[in-house]
N, C-alpha and C positions, 0 to 999 in steps of 0.2 A: 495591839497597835490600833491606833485610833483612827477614822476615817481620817479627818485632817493629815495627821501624820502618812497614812498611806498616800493621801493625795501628792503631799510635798517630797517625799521618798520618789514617786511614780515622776513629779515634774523632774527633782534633781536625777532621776536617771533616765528620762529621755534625751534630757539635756548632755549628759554625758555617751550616751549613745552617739547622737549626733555631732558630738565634737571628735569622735573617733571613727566616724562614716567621713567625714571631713567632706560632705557635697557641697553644705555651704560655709559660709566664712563665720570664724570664731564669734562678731560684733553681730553679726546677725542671730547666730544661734541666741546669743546672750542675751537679744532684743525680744526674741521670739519666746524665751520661758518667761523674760520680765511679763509679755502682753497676756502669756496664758497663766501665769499664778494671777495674776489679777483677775482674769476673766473666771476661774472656779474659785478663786476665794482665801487662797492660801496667801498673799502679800495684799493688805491694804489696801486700797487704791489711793489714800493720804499720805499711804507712804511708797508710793512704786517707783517717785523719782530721788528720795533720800541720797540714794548715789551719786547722783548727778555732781550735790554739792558736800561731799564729805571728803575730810580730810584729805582721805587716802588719797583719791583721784585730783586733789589739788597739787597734793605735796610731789606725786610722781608726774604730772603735769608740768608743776615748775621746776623740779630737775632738767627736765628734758630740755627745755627752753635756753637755765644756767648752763646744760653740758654744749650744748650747740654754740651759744654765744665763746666763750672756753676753747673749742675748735674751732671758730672763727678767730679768732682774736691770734690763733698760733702761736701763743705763748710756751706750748708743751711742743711744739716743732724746734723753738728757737732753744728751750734747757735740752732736749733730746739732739741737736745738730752736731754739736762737740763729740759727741759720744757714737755716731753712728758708723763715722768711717774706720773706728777702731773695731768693728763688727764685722770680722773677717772671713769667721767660719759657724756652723749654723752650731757648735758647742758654745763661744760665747754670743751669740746671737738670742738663742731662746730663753737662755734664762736673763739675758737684760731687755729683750721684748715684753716675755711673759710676767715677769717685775715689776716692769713698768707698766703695765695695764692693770694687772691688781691693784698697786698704789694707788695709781689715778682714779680706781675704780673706789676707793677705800675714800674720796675725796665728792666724787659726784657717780651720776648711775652710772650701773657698768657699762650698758648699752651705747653709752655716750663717751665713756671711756676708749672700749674697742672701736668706734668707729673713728676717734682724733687720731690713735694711734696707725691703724692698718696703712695708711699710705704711705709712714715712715719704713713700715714694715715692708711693702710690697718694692718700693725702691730701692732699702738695703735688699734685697731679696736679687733681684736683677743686678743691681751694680756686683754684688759678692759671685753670683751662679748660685745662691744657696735655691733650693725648693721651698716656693709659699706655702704649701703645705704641709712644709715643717713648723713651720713660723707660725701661723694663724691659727691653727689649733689648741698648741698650746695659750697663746694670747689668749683667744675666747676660756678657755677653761678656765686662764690666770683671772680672768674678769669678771667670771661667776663666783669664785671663793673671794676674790676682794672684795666683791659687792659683799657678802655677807658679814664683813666686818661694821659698819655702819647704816644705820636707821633708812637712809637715801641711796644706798648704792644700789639696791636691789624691789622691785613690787615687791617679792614676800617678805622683806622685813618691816616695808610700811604698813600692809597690810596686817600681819602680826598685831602689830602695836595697834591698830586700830581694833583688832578683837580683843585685846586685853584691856585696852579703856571702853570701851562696852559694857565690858563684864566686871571690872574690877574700880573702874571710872578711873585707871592711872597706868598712861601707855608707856611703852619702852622709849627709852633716851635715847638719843643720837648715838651715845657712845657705849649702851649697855652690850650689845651685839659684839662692843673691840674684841673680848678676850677671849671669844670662842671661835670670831670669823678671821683674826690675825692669827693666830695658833694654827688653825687649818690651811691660811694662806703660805703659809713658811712652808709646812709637812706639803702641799701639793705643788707648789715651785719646785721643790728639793725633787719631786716624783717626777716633777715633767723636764727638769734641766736632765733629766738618768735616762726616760724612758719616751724622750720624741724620737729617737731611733723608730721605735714599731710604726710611725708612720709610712708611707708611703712615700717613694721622691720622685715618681712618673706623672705626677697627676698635674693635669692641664686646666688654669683657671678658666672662668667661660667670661668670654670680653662681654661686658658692662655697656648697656646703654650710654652711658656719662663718654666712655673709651670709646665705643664706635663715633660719636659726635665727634670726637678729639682726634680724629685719622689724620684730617688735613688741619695742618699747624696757621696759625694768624700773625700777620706782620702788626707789629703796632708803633705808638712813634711815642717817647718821654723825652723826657728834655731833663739835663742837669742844672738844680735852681743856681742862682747869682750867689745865694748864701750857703751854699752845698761845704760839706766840713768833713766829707768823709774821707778825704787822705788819699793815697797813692793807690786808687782805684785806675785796675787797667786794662780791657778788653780781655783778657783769658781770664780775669776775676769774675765777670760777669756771666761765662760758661760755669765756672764753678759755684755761682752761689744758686744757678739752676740748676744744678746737679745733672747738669749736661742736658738739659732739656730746653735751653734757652739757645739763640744764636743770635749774636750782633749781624745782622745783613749788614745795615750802612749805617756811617757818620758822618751828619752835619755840622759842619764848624765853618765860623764866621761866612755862611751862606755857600760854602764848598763844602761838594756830596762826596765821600768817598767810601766805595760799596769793598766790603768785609775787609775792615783794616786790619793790620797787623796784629797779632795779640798779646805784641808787648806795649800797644798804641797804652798812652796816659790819656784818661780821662777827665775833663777840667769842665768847670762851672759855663755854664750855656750852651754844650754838647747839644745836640738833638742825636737820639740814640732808636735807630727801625731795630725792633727786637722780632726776632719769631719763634714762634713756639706756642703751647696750649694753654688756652685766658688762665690756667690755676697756677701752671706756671711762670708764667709774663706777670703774674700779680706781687706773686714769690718776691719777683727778682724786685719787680721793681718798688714794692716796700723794704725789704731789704737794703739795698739800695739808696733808700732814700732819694727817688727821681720823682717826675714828676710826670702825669699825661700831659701833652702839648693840648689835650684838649678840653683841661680843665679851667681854660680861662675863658671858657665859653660857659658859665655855669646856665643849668638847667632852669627853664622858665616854671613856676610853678602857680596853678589858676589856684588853686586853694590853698592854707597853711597844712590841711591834711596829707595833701599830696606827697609821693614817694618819688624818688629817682630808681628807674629800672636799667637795664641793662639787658638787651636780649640777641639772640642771634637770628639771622632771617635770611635766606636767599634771594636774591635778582631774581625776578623771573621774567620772561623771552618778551611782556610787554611795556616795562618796565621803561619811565622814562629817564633812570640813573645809567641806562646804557648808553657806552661811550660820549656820558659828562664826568666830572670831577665832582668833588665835595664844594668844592671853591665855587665854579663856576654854579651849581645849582646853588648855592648858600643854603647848605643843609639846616645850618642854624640858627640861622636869620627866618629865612622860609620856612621851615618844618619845625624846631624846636631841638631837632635832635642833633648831637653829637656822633662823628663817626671815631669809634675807636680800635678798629682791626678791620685787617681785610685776609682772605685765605680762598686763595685760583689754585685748585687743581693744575700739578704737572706744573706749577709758574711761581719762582719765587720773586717779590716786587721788593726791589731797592729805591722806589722812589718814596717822596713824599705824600701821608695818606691824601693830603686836600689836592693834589694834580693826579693822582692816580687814576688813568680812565677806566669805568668798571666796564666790565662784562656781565651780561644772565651767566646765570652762574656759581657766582662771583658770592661768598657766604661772607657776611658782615657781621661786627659788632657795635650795634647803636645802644647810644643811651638817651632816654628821655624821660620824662616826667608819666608819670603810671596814667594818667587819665587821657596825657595829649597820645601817648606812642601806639595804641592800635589805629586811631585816623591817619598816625604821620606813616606808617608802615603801610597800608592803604595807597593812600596818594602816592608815596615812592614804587610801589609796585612791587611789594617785598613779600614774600609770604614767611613768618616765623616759624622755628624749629621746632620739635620736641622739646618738652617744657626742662628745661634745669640750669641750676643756680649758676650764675657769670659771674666771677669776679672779679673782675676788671676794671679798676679805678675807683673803687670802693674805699674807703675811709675805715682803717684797724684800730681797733683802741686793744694795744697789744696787753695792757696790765690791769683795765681796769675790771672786767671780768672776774679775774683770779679775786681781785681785790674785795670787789662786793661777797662774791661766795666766801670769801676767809673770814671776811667779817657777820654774815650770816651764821656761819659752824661756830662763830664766839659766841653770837648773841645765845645761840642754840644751849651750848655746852653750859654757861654759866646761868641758864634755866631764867634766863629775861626776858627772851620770847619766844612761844611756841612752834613748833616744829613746820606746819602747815605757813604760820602768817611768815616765817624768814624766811623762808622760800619762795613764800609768793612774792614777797616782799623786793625780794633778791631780783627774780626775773623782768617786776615790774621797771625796777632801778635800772637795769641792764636794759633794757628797749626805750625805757627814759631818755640816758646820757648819750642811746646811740648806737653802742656797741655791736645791736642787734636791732632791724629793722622787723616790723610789724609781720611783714609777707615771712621770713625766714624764720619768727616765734612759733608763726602758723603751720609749717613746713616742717617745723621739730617737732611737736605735738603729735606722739603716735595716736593719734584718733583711732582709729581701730582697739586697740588694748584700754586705753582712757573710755571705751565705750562697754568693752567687756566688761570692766571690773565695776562701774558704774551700775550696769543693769542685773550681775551676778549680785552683788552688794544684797537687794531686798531679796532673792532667789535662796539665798544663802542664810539669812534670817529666818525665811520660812520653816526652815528645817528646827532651828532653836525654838523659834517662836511655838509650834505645834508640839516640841519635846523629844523631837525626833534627836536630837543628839546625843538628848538625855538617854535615850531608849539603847542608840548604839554604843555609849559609853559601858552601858550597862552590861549588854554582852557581851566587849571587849574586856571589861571589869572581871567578870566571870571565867574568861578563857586567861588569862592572865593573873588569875589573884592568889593561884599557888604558887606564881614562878619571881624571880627575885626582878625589882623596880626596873632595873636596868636592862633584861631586856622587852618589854611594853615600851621603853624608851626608845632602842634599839626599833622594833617594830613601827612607831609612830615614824620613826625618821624614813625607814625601809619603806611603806609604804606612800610616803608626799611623795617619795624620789619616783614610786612605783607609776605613778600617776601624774607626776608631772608632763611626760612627753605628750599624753594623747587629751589633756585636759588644761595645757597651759598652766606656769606656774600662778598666776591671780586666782587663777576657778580653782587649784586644789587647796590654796591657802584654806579659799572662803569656806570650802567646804571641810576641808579636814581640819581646821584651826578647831572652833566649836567641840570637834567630836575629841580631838587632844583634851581641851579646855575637862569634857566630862568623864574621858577617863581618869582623869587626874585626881577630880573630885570624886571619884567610885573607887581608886583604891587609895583613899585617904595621900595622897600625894600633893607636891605644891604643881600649880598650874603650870608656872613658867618656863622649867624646862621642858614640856611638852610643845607649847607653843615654839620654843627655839627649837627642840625639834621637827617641827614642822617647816619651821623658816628654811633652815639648812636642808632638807628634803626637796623642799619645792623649789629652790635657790640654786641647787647642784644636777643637771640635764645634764651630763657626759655623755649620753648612752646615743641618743636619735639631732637630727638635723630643726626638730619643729618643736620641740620641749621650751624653747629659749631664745628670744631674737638676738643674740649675739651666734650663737650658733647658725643661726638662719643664716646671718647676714656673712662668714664666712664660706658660707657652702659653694657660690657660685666662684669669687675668689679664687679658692681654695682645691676646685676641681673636686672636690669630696665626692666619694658613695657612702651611703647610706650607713655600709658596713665599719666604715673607716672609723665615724665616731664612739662607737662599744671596743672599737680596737684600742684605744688608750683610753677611754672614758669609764671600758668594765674593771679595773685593776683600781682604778681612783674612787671610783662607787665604790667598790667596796672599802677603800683604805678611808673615805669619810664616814662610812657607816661607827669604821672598826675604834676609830679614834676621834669620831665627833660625838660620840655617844658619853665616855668616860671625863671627856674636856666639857662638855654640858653639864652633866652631874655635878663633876667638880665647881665649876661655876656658880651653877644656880643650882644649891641642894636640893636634892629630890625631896625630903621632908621639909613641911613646914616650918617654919621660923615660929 
């Protein structure tokens, strides 16, 4: 072993040390081996930011971006809505949850898959009595093997294909990944519709920042347009397309208030409609709906063409000169800029109109105004803002056009017209273009943390090939392996990503075990590729721990999970991928050269 080589061996295992000491954060560590290979010598210093702008980290960048806009847009709420209330009991519940996040997942990341879905999830979940932690488990799992069917569903298949056009200068396709990650998704549906029994159904989610914000419900006021066409719309419709999370307080018509009408009252064109309930709900209803805020005829002043319309939440506080005025009487919008569109008093539901309503400190608002004017106008009101997160609330959906650009993206893709990277980027940029998705929420999809790992691991990870360190451990893998038959070295390679994925993230085990597949391949006279796929599928499939996978992460709190729960159905599927991803690889992509 050569000093170089010892060098970059000694980096990539401090590095991995410290990502399973876990004291500091994954992006850091990643940052911290990029600053020391550079500083002794092992990465370039011309090349220590190549990650920064390489494929990988674009093409999962604008995933992230296309899957947010996609869950925005609630196009997968509105084909899933038909289908939800015939979800009775958690036997057919799990396999058309966990189905449908694979799919999705087989369409964009997974991570952006399980996150559109889970609040379909967690509502069937309470309307039925079923356990979320029936439900969510299987989902994430469903969305780890679905990602492995396509190029974008998952980091280790991008990254994959980034090591193979390195080394061979011709990456894997969007769709070369179908036959080995669709085959696997069928066999682990079929395993998780049998086997979410072994869950647990005592387990208590832990309420979410987002849910504590959302305790006290906000009145808001739409109005039904002049040209409204939606038909024999009638007060207990409007509980039901909130899926009970909505309430009509009162209705104005032709200037007479009448506080919680009847709920076989007929709703007709120039209604004013106080709805209450939670901004994501009230948004629901009233695009659904087809209404209108009453305070959208007040549009937003804006001092630049750059400028953005915000939406934030903020409290009265005790000196506050909006106590006991009105919207009307201060002319919030004339005077300040902003729009008032919900109000929410402890203990007090308000039937009145929002512009006479006299506030109280207190008193937790929904304003809107223009991103540059609304910290002076919140200032001067006397308002102090909440805990930061996203308000939807009179927001503008472009429910199909999303779907639209990414389908036509995976064409341009599939019939090899444009690259993998630019239709993606492509895709996101088009989508914050027409709208769809504003600039602050592109920014707010973007997991910066992992888009930083895999960035600064990128040259880290090179060091090891570059000084021939991969060479070196191909070599002795080659050796321990070269009397025993192709398939299991194959077996092994996948056994080990899998092995290493929970305490190294699956991006760092790619980078690093990709290369070393890559030169056993070439040591026992084998083709490279199905090593590399199995590497994908190793590092792609975390059943076992809570931190392996951000789809798992992001179930945990949910989900009420221990640590233990996920090995309780994730060790029988580990193995059932090892036992039958291995022979479906082979088959695929022949272990001999062509």
């Amino acid at each position: 072993m050569t000093f170089p080589q010892i060098l970059a061996f000694s980096l990539v295992g401090v590095t991995v040390l410290a990502f399973i000491w876990g004291r500091w954060r994954y992006d850091l560590v990643a940052l911290g081996a990029l600053a020391i290979g550079v500083a002794i010598g092992v990465v370039p210093a011309e090349k220590a930011f190549e990650g920064f702008s390489n494929d990988i980290v674009i093409i999962i960048g604008s995933a992230l971006v296309v899957s947010a806009a996609i869950a925005r847009s609630g196009i997968i709420e509105m084909i899933m809505r038909p289908l939800l209330p015939h979800l009775k009991t958690e036997r057919t519940q799990v396999p058309v949850l966990a189905g449908a996040t694979a799919l999705l997942s087989m369409m964009t990341k997974n991570v952006g898959a399980l996150a559109i879905l889970m609040p379909s999830a967690l509502a069937t979940a309470k309307r039925s009595g079923s356990s979320p932690a029936r439900l969510l488990m299987p989902m994430s799992f469903g969305s780890l093997v679905g990602g492995l069917a396509i190029l974008v569903g998952t980091s280790p298949n991008i990254i994959v294909s980034g090591v193979r056009q390195e080394a061979t200068g011709e990456p894997f396709g969007m769709y070369d990944f179908t036959p080995v990650g669709a085959s696997l998704t069928v066999i682990a549906i079929i395993y998780l519709t049998l086997a979410y029994r072994i869950l647990p159904k005592d387990r208590q989610g832990a309420v979410s920042l987002d849910a504590a914000l959302a305790a006290h419900a906000y009145v808001t006021e739409a109005e039904v347009p002049a040209d409204w066409v939606h038909g024999s719309l009638r007060v207990s419709t409007l509980k039901t397309l909130g899926e009970g999370d909505v309430t009509l307080v009162a209705m104005v018509r032709n200037g007479k208030r009448r506080a919680t009408p009847h709920p076989n009252t007929k709703i007709l064109p120039g209604d004013i409609l106080l709805l209450e309930g939670e901004p994501q709900s009230l948004d629901d209803v009233i695009v659904k709906a087809k209404l209108r805020l009453t305070r959208s005829d007040h549009p937003v002043a804006m001092d630049e063409p750059t400028d953005e319309v915000r939406v934030v939440e903020a409290i009265i506080s005790a000196d506050s000169p909006l106590i006991a005025s009105t919207a009307r009487s201060l002319a919030l919008h004339e005077e300040f800029g902003v729009n008032l569109l919900g109000v929410s008093r402890g203990g007090y539901r308000t039937t009145q109109r929002l512009e006479i309503v006299r506030l109280r400190a207190g008193d937790v608002l929904v304003l809107q105004g223009s991103e540059k004017n609304l910290p002076a106008a919140l200032k001067a009101l006397g308002c102090l803002p909440l805990a930061e997160r996203e308000v939807r609330l009179g927001g503008i959906r472009h429910v199909f056009t999303p779907a639209a650009i990414l389908a036509a993206a995976m064409v341009l893709v599939a019939f090899g017209i444009v690259p993998v990277a630019m239709a993606f980027f492509g895709a996101a940029v088009l989508i914050i273009a027409v709208g769809s998705l504003r600039m602050r929420e592109a920014y707010a999809a973007l997991d910066a943390p992992v888009l930083i790992l895999i960035a600064a691991l990128i040259p880290v990870s090179d060091a090891i090939q570059a000084t021939g360190g991969a060479d070196l451990i191909g070599g002795w893998l080659s050796t321990l392996f070269n009397d025993m038959p192709p398939m299991i070295a194959l077996a092994a390679m996948m056994a080990v990503a899998m092995a290493a994925t929970p305490f190294l993230n699956n991006a760092a085990t790619v980078l690093i075990a990709a290369p070393i597949g890559m030169s056993l391949a070439q040591r026992l006279g084998l083709s490279p590729d199905p090593f590399l796929m199995a590497v994908a599928v190793g590092a792609g499939c975390d059943f076992l721990t809570p931190i392996g996978h951000q789809c798992n992460t992001l179930i945990l709190g949910p989900g009420g999970y221990k640590f233990g729960d996920y090995a309780r159905l994730g060790a029988p599927l580990t193995l059932l991928v090892v036992a039958v991803g291995t022979p479906l690889i082979a088959f695929f992509w022949p272990l001999t050269p062509v």
